[in-house]
C-alpha positions in Angstrom: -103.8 161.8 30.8 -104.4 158.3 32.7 -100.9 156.3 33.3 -99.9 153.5 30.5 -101.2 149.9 30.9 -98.2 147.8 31.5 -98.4 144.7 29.8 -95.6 141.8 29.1 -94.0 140.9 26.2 -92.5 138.2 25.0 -90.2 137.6 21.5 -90.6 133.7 20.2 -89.0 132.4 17.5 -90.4 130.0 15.0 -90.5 128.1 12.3 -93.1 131.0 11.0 -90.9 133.6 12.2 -90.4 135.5 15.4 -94.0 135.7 17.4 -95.1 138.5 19.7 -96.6 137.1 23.1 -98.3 140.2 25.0 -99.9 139.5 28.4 -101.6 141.4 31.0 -100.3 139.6 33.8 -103.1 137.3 34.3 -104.4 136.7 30.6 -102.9 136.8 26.8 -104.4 139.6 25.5 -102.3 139.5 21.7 -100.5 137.0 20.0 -99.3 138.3 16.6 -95.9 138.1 14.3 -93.3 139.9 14.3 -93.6 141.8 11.1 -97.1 142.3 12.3 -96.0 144.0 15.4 -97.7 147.3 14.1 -100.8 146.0 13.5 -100.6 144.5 17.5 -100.0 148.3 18.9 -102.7 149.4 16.7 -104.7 147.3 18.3 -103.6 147.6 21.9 -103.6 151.1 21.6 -107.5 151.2 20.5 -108.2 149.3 23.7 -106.0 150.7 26.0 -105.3 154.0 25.0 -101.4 154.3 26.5 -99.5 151.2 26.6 -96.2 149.7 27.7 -94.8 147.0 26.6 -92.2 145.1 28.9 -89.8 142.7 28.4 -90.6 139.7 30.0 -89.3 135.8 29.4 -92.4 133.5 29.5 -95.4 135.4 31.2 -97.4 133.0 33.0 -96.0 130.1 31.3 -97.6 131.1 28.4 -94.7 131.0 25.8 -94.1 127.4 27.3 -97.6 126.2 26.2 -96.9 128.0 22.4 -93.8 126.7 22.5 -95.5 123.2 23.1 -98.0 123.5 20.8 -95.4 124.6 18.0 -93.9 121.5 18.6 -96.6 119.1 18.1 -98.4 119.3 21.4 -101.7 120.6 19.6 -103.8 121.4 22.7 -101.3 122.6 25.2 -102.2 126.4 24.4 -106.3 125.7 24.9 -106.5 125.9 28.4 -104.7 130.0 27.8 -106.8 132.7 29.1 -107.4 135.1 26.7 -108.3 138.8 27.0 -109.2 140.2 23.6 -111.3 143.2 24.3 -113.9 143.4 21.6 -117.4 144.1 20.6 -120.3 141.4 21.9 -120.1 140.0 18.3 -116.7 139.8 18.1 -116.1 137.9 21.3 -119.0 135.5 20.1 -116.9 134.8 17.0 -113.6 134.6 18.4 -114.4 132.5 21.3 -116.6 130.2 18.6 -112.9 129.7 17.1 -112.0 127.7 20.5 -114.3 125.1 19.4 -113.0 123.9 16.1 -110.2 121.5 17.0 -107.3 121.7 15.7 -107.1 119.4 12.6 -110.1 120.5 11.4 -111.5 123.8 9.7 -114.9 125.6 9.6 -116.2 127.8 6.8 -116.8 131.6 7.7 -120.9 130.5 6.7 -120.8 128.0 9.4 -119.1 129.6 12.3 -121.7 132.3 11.5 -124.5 129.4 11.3 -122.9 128.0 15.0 -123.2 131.7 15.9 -127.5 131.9 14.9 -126.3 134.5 12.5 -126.5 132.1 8.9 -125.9 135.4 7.1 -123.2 136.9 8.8 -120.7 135.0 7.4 -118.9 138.4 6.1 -119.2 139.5 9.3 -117.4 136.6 11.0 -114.6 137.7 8.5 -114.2 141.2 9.4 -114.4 139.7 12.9 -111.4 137.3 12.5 -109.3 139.9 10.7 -109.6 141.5 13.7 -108.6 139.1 15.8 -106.0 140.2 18.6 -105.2 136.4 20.0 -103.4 134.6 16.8 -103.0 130.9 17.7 -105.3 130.7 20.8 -108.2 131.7 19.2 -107.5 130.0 15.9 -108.9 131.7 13.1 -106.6 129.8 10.8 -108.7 126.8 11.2 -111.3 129.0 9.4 -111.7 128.7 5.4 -113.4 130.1 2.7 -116.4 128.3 1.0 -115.3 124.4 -0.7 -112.3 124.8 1.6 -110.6 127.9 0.1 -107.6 129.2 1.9 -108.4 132.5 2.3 -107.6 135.6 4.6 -105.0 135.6 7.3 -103.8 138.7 9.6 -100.7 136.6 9.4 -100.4 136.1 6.1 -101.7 133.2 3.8 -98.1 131.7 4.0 -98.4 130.8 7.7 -102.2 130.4 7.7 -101.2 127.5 5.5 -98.6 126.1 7.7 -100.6 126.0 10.6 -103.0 124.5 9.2 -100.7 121.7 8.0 -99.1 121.8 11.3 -101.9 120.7 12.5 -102.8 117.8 10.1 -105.2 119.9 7.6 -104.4 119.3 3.8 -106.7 121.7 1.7 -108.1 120.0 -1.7 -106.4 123.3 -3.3 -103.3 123.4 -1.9 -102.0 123.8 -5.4 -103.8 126.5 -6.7 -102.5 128.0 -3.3 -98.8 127.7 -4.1 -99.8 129.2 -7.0 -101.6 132.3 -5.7 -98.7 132.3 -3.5 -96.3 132.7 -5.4 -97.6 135.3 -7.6 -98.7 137.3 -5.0 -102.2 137.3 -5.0 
């Protein structure tokens, strides 16, 4: 059996709740919550096989630049490397997401019309669900058709903050509240 991949992890807290910073020593290869942190190894593991996960304060000055950006600094985590495995199509999609600014949104049918692909817009979905790089590949700046808040990995709840963090007011931000808080 081949040896673990070390990797380096680092614990964040935020206003969103703690945040899970996992680099390879060179590159952020996850960015996920907390709460989420199963989801992460599920995904590290189906790249990597055997994993290890190491303490570490601030690997390449990467929690610096998310700590920036969660303070108002909205492009201080762009210049990140990222490392997030995936399929062809998935690393089209998720390095499409580094082009929508922040303060602005995309609907899944146009990233998939950016991508020559006008009717893979559920595909572009599935892809950003699977997205390993919260945050630096920012599928939160992607909504559903009319502007419709819709999927998250991270939850609706801090899709939607993010996206006000950034300066984005959905039209339906009170039917979102709503859905919110009756759990849909």
């Amino acid at each position: 059996m081949p040896a673990p991949t070390e990797f380096w992890l680092d614990t964040l807290p935020s206003a969103i709740g703690d945040i899970l910073l996992v680099s390879d020593g060179t590159s952020l290869c996850a960015l996920d919550f907390a709460d989420y942190k199963p989801r992460l190894l599920t995904l590290l593991h189906k790249r990597f096989a055997a994993v290890t996960l190491t303490p570490c304060a601030n690997p390449q000055g990467f929690s610096d630049r998310l700590n920036a950006y969660l303070a108002g600094d909205l492009h201080s985590f762009d210049p990140v490397p990222v490392n997030p495995g995936g399929t062809a199509f998935q690393q089209q999609v998720w390095l499409a997401l580094r082009q929508i600014p922040p303060g602005t949104v995309a609907t899944y049918g146009e990233l998939a019309k950016k991508l020559g692909k006008p009717t893979a817009y559920r595909a572009v979905g599935m892809a950003n669900s699977l997205n390993p790089v919260a945050i630096a590949l920012p599928c939160h700046r992607v909504v559903g058709t009319n502007g419709q808040l819709t999927g998250y990995a991270g939850g609706l709840e801090r899709k939607q903050w993010l996206l006000h963090h950034e300066g984005v007011e959905l039209a339906n931000r009170d039917s979102i509240q709503q859905e919110l808080s009756l759990g849909l």
